[in-house]
C-alpha angles and dihedrals in degrees: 000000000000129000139178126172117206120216121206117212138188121147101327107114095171104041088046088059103048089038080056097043083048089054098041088050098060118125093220106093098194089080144139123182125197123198109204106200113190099209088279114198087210104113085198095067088062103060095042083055088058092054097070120097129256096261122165084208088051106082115182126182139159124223090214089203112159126246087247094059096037092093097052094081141035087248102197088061084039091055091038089061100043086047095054099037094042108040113355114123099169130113088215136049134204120173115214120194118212090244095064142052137209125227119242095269103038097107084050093053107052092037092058090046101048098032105064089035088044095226132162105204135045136152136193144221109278127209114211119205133175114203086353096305116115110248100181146324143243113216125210104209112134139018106276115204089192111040083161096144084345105094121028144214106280102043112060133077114205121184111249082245091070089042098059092038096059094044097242135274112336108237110196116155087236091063090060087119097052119001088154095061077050098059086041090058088053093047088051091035083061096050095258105141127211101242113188135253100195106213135067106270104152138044133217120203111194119211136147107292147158084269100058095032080060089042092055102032107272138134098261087202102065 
């Protein structure tokens, strides 16, 4: 019963380390992690790179795309997809922004609920916190058939099957604000349905990102 978490990186040192320490503190063994990189200009973020340990379940890898291309995709969804296609070995997926963080048993949970009903999506319960105070939470308490801006990144576990069925995470320039709604919207539209993992088992920190620049009107890339 194979996992691997994704984590998606660009220009956030601090939030990719503590995203990583969240991953590689997770009770579940059986266990890969991916760290997307997206050709970050932080040289921070290359020396904490450096600091993680040589691990064969550690796979690290940079998009190298170009500041003039990076536009041209939504790259999380980008990275999500490469990751997955490329090097992921796991039966599960779960997807981890940089700005957020999993509790220890948040691989454990999802996997014992999925595996004996042989589901292929489940999200959890989320926590949502500003400068470290908690600003509000997303409960997982039913099964949800439209999770379209309902349920977001950090808090779902699809098997690496829906994934594939559904073709990945659509990555459109235009679903830069919410590419995971997006991919949501293709798992519903195929019948998969959210079911619930009742506890808080993720964390969102909210900053000011490429996501909510887009969202009020700004250049994302100053």
């Amino acid at each position: 019963l194979s996992a691997t978490i994704v984590i998606t990186s660009w220009n956030n040192p601090e939030g990719l380390r503590r995203a990583y320490e969240s991953a590689a503190s997770q009770t579940w063994q059986d266990l890969q992690i991916i760290i997307a990189d997206d050709a970050s200009s932080d040289p921070e973020v290359t020396r904490t790179l450096t600091d993680f340990p040589n691990d064969p379940n550690l796979v690290v890898f940079n998009s190298g795309v170009s500041d003039e291309d990076r536009p041209k995709t939504a790259r999380y969804a980008t990275q999500i997809n490469t990751a997955v296609r490329m090097f992921a070995t796991g039966k599960y997926l779960f997807f981890l922004p940089d700005d957020d963080w999993f509790a220890p048993r948040k691989v454990q949970e999802h996997v014992l609920a999925m595996f004996p009903r042989d589901l292929d999506v489940t999200y959890s319960s989320q926590e949502i916190v500003s400068d470290g105070r908690k600003i509000g939470e997303r409960i997982a308490r039913d099964v949800v058939a439209d999770a379209y801006n309902v349920v977001d990144h950090g808090q779902v576990c699809v098997s690496r099957a829906a994934f594939d069925s559904v073709g990945g995470w659509p990555d459109d320039p235009a679903f830069w604000s919410g590419a995971d709604a997006y991919f949501w919207l293709r798992l519903t539209t195929k019948g998969y349905k959210f079911w619930p993992v009742p506890e808080v088992l993720c964390t969102k920190s909210v900053r000011d990102g490429v996501q909510s620049k887009i969202f009020s009107g700004r250049n994302p890339w100053q």
